[in-house]
N, C-alpha and C positions, 0 to 999 in steps of 0.2 A: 573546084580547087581542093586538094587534102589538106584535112587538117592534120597541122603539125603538136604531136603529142608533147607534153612538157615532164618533165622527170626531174624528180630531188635525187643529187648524189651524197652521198657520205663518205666518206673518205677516213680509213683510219690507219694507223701503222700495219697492221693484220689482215685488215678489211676495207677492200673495196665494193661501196654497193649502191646500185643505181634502180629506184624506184617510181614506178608511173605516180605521179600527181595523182590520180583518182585512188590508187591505192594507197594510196599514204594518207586521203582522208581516212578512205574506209577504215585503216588501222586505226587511224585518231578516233573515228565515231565508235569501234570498239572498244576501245581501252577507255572513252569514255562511260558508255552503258558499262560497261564490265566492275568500273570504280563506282558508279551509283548501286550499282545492283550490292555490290562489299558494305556500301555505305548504308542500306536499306536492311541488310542480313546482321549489320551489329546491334541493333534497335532488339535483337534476341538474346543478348547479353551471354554470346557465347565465345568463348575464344579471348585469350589474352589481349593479342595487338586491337581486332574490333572493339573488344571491351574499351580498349585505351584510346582509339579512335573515337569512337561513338560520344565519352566524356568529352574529348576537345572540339566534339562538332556540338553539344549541349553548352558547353563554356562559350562558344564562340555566339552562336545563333539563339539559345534557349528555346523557348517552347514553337520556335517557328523552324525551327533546326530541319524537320522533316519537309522542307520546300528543297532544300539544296541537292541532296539526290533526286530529285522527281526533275530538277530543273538540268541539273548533270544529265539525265536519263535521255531529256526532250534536246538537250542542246547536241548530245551524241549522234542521236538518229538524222538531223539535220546534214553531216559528214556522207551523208550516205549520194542523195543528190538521184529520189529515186520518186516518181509521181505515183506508184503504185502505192505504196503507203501513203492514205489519206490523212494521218495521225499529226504526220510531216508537215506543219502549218504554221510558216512565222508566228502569224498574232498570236497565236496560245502559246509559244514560246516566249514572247517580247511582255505579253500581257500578263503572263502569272510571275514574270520578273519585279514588271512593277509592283505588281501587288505584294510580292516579296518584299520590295525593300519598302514597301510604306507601311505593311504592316509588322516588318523589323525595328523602321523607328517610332511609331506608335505605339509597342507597347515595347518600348525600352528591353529587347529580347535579346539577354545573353551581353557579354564585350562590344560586338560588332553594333547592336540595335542601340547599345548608352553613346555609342561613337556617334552615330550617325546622328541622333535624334541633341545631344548635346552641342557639337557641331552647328548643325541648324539655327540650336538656339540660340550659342553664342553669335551667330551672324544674322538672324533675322528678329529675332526676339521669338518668347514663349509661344505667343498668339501666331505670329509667320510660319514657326517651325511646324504647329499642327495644324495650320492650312495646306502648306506644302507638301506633306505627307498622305494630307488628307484626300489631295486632289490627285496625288500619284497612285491613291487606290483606286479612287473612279477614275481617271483613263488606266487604268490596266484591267479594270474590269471591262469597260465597254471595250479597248484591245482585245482582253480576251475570249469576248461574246462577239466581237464583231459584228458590233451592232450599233442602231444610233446612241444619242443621249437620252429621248423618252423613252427609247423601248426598254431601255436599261435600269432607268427608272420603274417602270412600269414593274421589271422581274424582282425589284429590289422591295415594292410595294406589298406585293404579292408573296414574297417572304416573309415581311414582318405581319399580314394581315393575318396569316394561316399560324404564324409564331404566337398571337395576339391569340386567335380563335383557341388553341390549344391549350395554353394559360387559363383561359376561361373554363373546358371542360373540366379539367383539374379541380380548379376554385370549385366549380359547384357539383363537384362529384364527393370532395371534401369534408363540404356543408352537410351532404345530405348522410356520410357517416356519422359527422361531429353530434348532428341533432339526434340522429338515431343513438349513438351513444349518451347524451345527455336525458333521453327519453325512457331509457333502460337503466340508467343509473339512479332517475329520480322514481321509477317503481322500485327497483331494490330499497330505497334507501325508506318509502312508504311504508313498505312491506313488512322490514326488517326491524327498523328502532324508531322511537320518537325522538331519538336525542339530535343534538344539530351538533356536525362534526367540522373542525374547522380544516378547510381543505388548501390552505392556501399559506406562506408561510408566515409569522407572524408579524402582525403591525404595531406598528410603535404608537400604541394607543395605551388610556390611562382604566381601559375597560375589564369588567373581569372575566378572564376567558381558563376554562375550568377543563384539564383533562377529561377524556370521555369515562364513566367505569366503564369497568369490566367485568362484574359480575352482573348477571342477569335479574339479580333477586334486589326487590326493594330494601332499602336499610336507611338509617340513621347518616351513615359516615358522611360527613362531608368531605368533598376533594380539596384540596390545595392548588387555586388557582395559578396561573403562569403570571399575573403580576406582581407575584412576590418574587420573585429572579430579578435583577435591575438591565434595565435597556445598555448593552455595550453599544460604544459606539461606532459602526463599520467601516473602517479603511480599509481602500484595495491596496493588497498588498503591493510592494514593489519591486518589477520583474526584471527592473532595467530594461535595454534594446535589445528585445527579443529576437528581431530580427538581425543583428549584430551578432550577436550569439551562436545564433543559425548558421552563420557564414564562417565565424570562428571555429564552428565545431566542426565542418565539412572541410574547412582548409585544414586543421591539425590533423584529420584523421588521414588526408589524403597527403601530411606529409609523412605518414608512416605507412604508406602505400595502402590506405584502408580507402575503397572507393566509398561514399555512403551519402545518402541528401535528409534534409529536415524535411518530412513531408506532413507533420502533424505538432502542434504546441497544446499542450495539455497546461492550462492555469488554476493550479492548485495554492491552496492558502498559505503554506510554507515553502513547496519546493513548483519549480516551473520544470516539467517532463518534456523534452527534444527527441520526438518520436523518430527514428531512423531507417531509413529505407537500407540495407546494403545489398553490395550484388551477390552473386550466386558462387556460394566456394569459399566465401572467408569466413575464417576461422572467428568464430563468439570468442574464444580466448584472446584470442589478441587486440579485441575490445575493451574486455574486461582489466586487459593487464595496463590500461594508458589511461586508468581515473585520475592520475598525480597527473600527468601530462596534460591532462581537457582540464581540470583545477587553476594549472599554473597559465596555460592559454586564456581563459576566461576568466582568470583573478576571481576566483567564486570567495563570497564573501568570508565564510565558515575554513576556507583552506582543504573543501574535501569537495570531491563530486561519487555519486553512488550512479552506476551502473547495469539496470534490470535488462537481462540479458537470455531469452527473451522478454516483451510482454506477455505476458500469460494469453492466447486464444487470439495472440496474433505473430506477425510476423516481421516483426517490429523491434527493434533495439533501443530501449529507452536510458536517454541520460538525465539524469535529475540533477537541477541546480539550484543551490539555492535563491529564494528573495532577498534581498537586499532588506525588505521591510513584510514582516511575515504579517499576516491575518487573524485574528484570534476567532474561533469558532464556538461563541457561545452557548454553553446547556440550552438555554429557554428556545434558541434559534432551532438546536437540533429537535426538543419534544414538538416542537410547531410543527415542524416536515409535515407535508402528508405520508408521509410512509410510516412512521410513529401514531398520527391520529387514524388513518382509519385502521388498526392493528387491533385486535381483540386480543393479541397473544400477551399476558403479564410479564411473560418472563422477556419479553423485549426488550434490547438496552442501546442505546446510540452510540455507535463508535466514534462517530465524529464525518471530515471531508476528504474523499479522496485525495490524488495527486491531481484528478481532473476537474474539483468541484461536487462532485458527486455527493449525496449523502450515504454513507453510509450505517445501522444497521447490523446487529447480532440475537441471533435467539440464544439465550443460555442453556436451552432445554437442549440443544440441538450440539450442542460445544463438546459433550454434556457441564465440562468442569475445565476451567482455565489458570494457566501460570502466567504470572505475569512479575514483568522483573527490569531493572534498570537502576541508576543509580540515583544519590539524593539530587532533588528537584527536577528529575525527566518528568514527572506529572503521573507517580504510580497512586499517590493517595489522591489525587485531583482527581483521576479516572473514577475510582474506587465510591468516591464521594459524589461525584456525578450519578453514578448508575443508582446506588443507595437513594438518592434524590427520583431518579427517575422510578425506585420501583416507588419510593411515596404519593408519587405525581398519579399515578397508575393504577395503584391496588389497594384494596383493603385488606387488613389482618388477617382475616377470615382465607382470603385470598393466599397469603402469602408474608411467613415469616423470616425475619433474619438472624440470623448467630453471629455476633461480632467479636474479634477477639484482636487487642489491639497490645502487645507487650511495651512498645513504647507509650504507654498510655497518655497521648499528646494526639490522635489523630480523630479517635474514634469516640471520643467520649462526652460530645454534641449529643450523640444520638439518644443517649439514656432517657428512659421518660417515657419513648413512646409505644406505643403499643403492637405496632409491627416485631418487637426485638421478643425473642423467646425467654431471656433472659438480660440482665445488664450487662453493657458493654464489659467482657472479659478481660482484663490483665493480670491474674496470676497462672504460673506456667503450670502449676497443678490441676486448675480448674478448667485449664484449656485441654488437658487430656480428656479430664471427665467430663468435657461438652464433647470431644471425638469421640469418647465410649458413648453416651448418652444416644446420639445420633446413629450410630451402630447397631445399636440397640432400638434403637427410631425404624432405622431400616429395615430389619429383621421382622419387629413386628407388622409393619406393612406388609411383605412379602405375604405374611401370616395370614392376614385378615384377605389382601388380596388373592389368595389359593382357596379361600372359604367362598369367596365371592367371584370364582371364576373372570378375573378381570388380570387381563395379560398389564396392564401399566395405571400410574396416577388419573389420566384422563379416564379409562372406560371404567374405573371405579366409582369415580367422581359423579359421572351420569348415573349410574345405577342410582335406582329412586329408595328412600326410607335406608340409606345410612349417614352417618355423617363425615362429611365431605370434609378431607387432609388437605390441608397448606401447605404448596409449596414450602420448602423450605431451602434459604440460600446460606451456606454456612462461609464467611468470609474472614481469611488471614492477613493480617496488613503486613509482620513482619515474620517471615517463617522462618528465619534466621536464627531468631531469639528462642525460637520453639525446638529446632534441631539441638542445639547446642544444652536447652535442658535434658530433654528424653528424646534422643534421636530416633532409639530402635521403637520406644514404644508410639510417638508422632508418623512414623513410616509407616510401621503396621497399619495402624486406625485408618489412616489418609489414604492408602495405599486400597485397604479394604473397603471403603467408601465410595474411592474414585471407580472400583471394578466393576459395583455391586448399584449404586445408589441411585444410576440415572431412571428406570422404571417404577421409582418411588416417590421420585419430585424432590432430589434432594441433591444440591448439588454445591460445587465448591469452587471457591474464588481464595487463589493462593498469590501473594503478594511479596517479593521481597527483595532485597538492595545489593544482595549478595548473591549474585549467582553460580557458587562454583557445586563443584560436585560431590561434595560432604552435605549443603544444603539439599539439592536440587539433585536427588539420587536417580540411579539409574529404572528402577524400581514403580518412583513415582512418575518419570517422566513417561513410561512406554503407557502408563494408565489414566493419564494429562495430555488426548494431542492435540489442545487449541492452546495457543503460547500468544501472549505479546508481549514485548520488548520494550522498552525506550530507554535512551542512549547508555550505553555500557562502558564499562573503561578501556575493554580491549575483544581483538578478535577471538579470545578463547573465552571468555563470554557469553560471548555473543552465538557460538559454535554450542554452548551449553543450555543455553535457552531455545534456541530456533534451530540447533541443530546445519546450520550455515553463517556464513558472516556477515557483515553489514551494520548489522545493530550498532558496532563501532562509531558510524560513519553518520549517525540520526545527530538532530541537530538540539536536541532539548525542548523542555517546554510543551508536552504533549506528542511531539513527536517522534510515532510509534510505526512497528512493525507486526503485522496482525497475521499470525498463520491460523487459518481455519480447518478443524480436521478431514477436509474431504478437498486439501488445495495440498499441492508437494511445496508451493513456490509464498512467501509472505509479498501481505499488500500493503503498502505505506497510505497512513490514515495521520490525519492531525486529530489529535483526542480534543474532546467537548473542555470548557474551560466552566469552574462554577466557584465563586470566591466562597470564603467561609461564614462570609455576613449573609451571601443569599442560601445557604444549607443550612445557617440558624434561624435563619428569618421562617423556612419552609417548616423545622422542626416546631419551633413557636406555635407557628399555628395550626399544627397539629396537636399539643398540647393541650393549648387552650381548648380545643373543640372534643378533647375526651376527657370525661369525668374523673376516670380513676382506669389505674395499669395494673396486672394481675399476671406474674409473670409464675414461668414454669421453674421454679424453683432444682426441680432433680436434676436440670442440666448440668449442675454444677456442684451437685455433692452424689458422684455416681466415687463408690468403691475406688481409688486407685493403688493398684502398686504396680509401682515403676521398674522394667528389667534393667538396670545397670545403662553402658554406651548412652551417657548424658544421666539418669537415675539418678536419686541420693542415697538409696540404698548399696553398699558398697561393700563385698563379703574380703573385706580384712584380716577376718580371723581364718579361710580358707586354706584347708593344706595344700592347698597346690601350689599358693603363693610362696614367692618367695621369701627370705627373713627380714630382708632389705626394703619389702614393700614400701612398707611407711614410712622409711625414712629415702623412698624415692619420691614420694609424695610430695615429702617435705620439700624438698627438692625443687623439685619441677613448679612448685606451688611458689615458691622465694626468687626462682627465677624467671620466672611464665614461661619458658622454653622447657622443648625437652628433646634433648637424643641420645643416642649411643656414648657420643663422648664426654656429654656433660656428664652422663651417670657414670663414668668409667673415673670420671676425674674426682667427685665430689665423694663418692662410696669406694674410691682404690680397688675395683674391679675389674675383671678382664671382660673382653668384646660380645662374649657368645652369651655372660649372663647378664650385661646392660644389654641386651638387644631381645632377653628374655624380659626382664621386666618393662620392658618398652610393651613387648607385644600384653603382658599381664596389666598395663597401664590404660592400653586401648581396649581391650574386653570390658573392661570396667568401665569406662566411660571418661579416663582423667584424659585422655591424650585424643589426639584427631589421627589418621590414617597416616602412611607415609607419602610422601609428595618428591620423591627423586631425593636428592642429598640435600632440600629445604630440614629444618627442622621443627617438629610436628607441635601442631598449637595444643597451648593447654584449655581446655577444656571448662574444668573444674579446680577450683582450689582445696585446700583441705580446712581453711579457715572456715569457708562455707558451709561444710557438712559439720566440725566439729560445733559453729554453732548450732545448728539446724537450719541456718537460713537458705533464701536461694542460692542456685550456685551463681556464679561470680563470669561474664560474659568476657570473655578475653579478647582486645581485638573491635574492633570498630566498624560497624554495624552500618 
């Protein structure tokens, strides 16, 4: 008997069309393979629509997402109705289903896998729902082996046994480096020193645990143990729902069409880092330009979110938010690090925690000479005070001296007394020159002795045997503000000649100050200064003056800083070391007590000065070049603390060309600041000042 063939018709106003049943699979089994194969090729994150596909098949399914083309793929070939393809096999179709959807609602994967496995629960209870599940993977599994139930057992044994044996080669391939490394480290450690180094970080014990020296030579000095720092007490900071957050930040960005996933949480002691995966082709700027948008989405506490874009050495978009309750990172916490204890290097100073935990760690020898700038209470004399602590933790005199010079003399003048200091804490602006000459003149002569002695820097002088062995020397400014504003040109020179000249002599320099614009922080000094840190500033131009980019803005106080290293384009956010001023008195105490008598170097601070004019007190008045009006613009400008063009045009009934003369004759001299657009220019200097002879007179709020 013939078999009678069966046909679909279609019928349309244009088109009529009548096709064989078997054909009209085959086309379905191809358009089926055809949409898996599209569905398999967007997983290469290529092409708009696939890209946009591939997301809704991740939202839909999550990390099991790659079962639905493979199963598209199998259910396709099925249409075909052909026994030469052996592949064509119900059960492995029926069987890798089940185990589809058992292990979609098992691990809660994607919208469809919370649906299904929710569902369950609401209808069977918790315990029912992952039975049910659990049994829909073994039969789909023995479905898809076709097999009994022990033998399936049996493959499933023989997985975890070989899973099992594998874990164990590992474990004891591990062992037998860990020991070998502990076997190599406790000969070094025979070999090397007697002393016992503490390797682990500090414990909250009542015992006294003594920086390691650093000088090789036996002496007298006593160290200053770590239990005179007081134990803070450690809260984890508070991050909120990180994983909230996570979700918040993928949904705002993708409702400005930024596709992008949280693939990484960095928990850092003030701010929590949202490491960003995005796809391929968007634009970092339209990242960077939606900080106010991820702020207002995520209610960040501070009202600001910061955007490192990229991570530096990876490939990563990192959004930074703040804690709700920050971390404080105590000094005593950071000299404990092991990366501070086993460090022979003196001029090591601890910056404090990354954004990820990290410790980090700065050689100053290596900086050579750093700017550091923020405004009052970001923590620039906290920092300052820290590192001075750490070099006493660290070094002896002999080792290593400081030059302190503090114009608001409120920060620095604990330190007096001890015998690391080359001289007394500094505060007259005169004597701060003549510790810049002094040290000039420091350097020179080293170069000197170092050209006698064949020795290219401070180190291979130092080794040379039968001379006597130079001290570092750290020359530190708390407020440089106050220094420009007496003798600018002649503070620029000196600093400027220091910064170019000084690193090959162990002399190096810590500038400090509140005020960062570009009369302070010249252009001059900056190209010969390139390790900068930051913390928080008033504004983006700032921040653009210190680091050279912005950001600085957007730091949240309190230690936190922005640290550019000179061999990095991009700065790294660090939380600075926290050290109150009862434990950097306590530290100075007992350095006191433990040395007899101080014997300091007297000539730092009665070296020759005369001051050139711009900031100077010497002031040439009687110059013919001046005009007749000088002094009585002086007067002027001095009555009113302002000065421009039209004030002098108004108060001396002069015209435009010779107020804009004695403006420029007011700046030569020192009475007046630069011009700043149509602001008008600060005064400098008063004339009460100079007619007394006292200092001059700081205008302006520091």
């Amino acid at each position: 008997m013939a078999r009678t063939k069966k046909f679909f018709k279609i019928k349309l106003p244009f088109l009529k069309l009548k096709i064989n049943q078997r054909s009209f699979f085959t086309i379905l089994g191809f358009l089926l393979i055809g949409f898996s194969l599209l569905l398999l090729l967007s997983y290469l994150q290529q092409g708009s629509i696939l890209i946009t596909i591939n997301a809704k098949l991740a939202d839909g399914f999550g990390t099991v997402s790659l079962f639905v083309p493979i199963l598209l793929l199998l259910l396709g070939t099925h249409f075909f109705n052909s026994k030469k393809l052996k592949i064509i096999r119900p059960h492995i179709t029926l069987g890798l289903l089940l185990l589809f959807i058992g292990v979609l609602g098992l691990t809660h994967s994607g919208s469809y896998g919370n649906v299904v496995f929710d569902n369950l629960k609401q209808d069977f209870s918790l315990f029912g729902a992952l039975i049910i599940l659990f049994t829909t993977i073994v039969v789909g599994g023995i479905v898809f082996l076709n097999t009994s139930i022990d033998a399936f057992l049996v493959f499933i044994a023989g997985i975890v046994k070989s899973f099992i044996e594998g874990l164990k080669k590992q474990s004891d391939l591990f062992s037998k480096r860990q020991s070998k490394s502990e076997s190599d480290n406790e000969y070094i450690q025979d070999k090397r020193r007697p002393v016992t180094v503490p390797t682990h970080a500090l414990p909250n014990s009542q015992g006294e645990l003594t920086i390691r020296p650093l000088s090789k030579t036996q002496s007298q000095w006593v160290f200053p143990p770590l239990s005179l720092l007081s134990d803070i007490e450690q809260t984890e900071a508070d991050r909120g729902d990180v994983k909230k957050n996570s979700e918040i930040i993928e949904r705002t960005l993708d409702s400005f069409g930024i596709r992008a996933r949280v693939v990484e949480v960095n928990k850092g002691p003030t701010v929590t880092q949202y490491a960003l995966e995005i796809v391929m082709g968007t634009k970092l700027s339209k990242i960077t330009a939606l900080s106010n948008d991820l702020a207002l989405a995520i209610a960040a506490s501070t009202g600001q979110v910061r955007i490192e874009a990229p991570i530096p050495g990876r490939s990563l978009v990192g959004i930074e938010i703040p804690n709700k309750k920050g971390e404080i990172v105590a000094l005593k916490r950071m000299l404990g690090e092991d990366i501070m204890t086993k460090s022979n290097n003196p001029l090591l100073v601890p910056l404090g925690l990354d954004v990820s935990g990290t410790p980090q760690v700065v050689d100053i020898g290596r900086m050579p000479h750093v700017l550091i700038a923020g405004t009052t209470g970001a923590g620039k004399s906290v920092i300052l005070n820290a590192w001075i602590c750490s070099f006493l933790f660290r070094t002896k005199p002999s080792d290593l001296r400081l030059i302190l010079v503090d114009p608001k003399r409120v920060e620095l003048g604990l330190y007096n007394g001890i015998p690391h200091l080359m001289t007394e804490v500094i505060v007259d602006p005169e004597k701060i020159i003549s510790a810049l000459k002094w040290t000039v003149g420091e350097m020179e002569n080293r170069y000197k002795q170092f050209a006698k002695m064949s020795a290219r820097n401070i180190e291979g002088y130092n080794q040379i045997t039968g001379v006597e062995k130079y001290p570092y020397i750290i020359f530190i400014i708390d407020e440089l503000a106050d220094l420009m504003m007496f003798s600018a040109r002649d503070a620029e020179e000196l600093i400027t000649r220091i910064a170019q000249m000084a690193r090959a002599t162990g002399i190096h320099l810590i500038l400090a100050t509140q005020r960062p614009s570009v009369d302070v922080i010249t252009g001059l000094m900056k190209a010969n200064i390139p390790s900068r840190i930051a913390f928080n500033v008033a504004s983006m131009i700032d921040s653009r003056v210190v680091l050279d980019t912005p950001g600085a803005e957007k730091l949240l106080g309190k230690g936190d800083m922005l640290f550019l290293p000179p061999d990095q384009a991009k700065p790294r956010r660090i939380q600075s070391p926290f050290l109150s001023e009862k434990d950097a008195a306590a530290v100075v105490t007992f350095i006191k007590q433990n040395v007899p008598a101080v014997h300091y170097t007297e000539e730092v601070v009665n070296q020759d000065v005369a001051l050139k004019g711009s900031g100077g007190r010497t002031v040439g008045s009687g110059n013919e070049n001046h005009d007749a009006l000088f002094n009585q613009a002086i007067d002027v400008i001095s009555s009113f603390g302002k000065a421009s063009s039209s004030l002098l045009q108004r108060k001396l009934s002069i015209g435009y060309a010779r107020a804009a003369k004695l403006l420029d004759q007011l700046e030569e001299e020192g009475f007046v600041s630069g011009a700043e657009g149509s602001k008008p220019r600060e005064v400098l200097r008063r004339q009460s000042a100079i007619d007394d002879g006292a200092e001059p007179e700081a205008m302006g709020d520091i």
